[in-house]
C-alpha positions as CSV (number, residue, x, y, z in Angstrom):
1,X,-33.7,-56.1,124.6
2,X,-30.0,-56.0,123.3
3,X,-29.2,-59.2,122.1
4,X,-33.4,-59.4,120.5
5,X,-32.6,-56.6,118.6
6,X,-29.0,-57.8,117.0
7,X,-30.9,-60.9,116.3
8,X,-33.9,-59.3,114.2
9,X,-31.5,-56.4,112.3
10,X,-29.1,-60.0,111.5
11,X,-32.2,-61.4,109.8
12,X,-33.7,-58.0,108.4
13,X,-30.4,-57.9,106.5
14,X,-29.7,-61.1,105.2
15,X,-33.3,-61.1,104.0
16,X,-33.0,-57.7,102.6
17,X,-29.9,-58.8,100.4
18,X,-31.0,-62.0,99.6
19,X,-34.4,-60.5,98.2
20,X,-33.0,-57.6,96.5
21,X,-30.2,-60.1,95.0
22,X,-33.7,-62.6,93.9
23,X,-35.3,-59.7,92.8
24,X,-32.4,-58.0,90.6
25,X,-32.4,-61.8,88.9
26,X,-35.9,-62.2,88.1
27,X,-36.6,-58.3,86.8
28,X,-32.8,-58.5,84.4
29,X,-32.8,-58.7,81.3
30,X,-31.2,-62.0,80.0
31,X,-29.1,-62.2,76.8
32,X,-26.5,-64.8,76.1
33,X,-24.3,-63.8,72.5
34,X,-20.9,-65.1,71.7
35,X,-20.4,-60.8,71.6
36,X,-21.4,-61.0,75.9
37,X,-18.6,-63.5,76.0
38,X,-15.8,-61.7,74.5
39,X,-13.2,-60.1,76.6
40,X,-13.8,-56.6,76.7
41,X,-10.3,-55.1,75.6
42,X,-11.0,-51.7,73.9
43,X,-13.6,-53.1,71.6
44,X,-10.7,-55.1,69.3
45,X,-10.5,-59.0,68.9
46,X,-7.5,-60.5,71.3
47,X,-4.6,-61.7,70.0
48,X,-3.2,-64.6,71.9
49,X,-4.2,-66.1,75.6
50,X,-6.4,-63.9,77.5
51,X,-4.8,-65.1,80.6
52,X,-1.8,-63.3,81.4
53,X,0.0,-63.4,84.4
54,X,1.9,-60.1,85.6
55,X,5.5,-60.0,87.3
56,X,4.6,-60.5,91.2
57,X,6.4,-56.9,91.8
58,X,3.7,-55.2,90.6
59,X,1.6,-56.9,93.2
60,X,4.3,-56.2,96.0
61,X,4.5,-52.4,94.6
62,X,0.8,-52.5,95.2
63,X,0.7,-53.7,98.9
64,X,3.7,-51.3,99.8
65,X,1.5,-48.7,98.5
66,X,-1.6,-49.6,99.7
67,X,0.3,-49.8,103.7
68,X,1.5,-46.3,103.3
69,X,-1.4,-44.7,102.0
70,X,-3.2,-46.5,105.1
71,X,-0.7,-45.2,107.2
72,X,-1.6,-41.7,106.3
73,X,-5.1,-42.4,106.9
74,X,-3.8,-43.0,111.0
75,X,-1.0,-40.1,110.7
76,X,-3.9,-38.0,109.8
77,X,-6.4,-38.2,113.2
78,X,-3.5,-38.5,115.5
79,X,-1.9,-35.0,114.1
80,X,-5.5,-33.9,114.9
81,X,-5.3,-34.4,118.5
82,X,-1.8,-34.6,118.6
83,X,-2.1,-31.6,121.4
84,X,-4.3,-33.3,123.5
85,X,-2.3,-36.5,124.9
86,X,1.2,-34.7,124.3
87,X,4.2,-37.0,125.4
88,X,1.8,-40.1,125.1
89,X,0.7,-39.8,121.6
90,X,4.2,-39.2,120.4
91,X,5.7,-42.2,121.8
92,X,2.8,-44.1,120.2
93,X,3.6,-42.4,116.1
94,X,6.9,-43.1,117.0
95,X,6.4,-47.1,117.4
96,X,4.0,-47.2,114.7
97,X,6.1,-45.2,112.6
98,X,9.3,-47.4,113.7
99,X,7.0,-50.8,112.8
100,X,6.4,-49.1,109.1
101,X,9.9,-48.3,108.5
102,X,10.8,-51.9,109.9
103,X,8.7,-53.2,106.9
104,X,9.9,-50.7,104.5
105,X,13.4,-51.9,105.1
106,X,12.3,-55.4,105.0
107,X,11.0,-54.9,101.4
108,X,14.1,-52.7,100.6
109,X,16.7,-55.8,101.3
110,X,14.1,-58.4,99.7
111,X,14.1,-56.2,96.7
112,X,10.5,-55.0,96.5
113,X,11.0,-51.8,95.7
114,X,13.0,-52.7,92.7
115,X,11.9,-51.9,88.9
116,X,12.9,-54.1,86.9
């Protein structure tokens, strides 16, 4: 029965995508103006290319952020049962806490924490 039913939810939701997807296209209302194709940019005209690229620090600012503000999201549970496993669970904050710190420094000496 187990690998019968993975097999029919599979196909239940790929057909359930694929006809909401169908039917969100055929039921839409279509409109093509120059106005759609504008770049939305406070509702004034752009001046210049529209492409800009952006200093690749903000991107590495980004993913520093986004690992600690993951890190908090395991800190979190772990303090929860903190009391439970004892000794165990702090030797295991303690290497993923060492591993962060590792990267931190890593971004420190390449200069990802920079603003410039």
């Amino acid at each position: 029965m187990g690998s019968e039913a993975i097999i029919v939810f599979f196909i239940a939701g790929v057909v359930l995508v694929a006809g909401a997807n169908f039917l969100s296209n055929l039921v839409s209302p279509k409109s093509d103006s120059p106005q759609k194709r504008d770049p939305y940019e406070s509702g004034m005209k752009t001046i210049g290319p529209t492409w800009v690229q952006f200093k690749v620090g903000y991107y590495l600012f980004a993913i520093l952020f986004l690992i600690f503000d993951v890190e908090v999201a395991f800190i979190v549970p772990w303090a929860v049962v903190f009391g439970d496993f004892g000794g165990l669970a702090f030797i295991e904050i303690f290497i993923f806490l060492f591993i962060l710190g590792l990267g931190l420094l890593y971004a420190w000496k390449k200069g990802a924490l920079k603003w410039e």
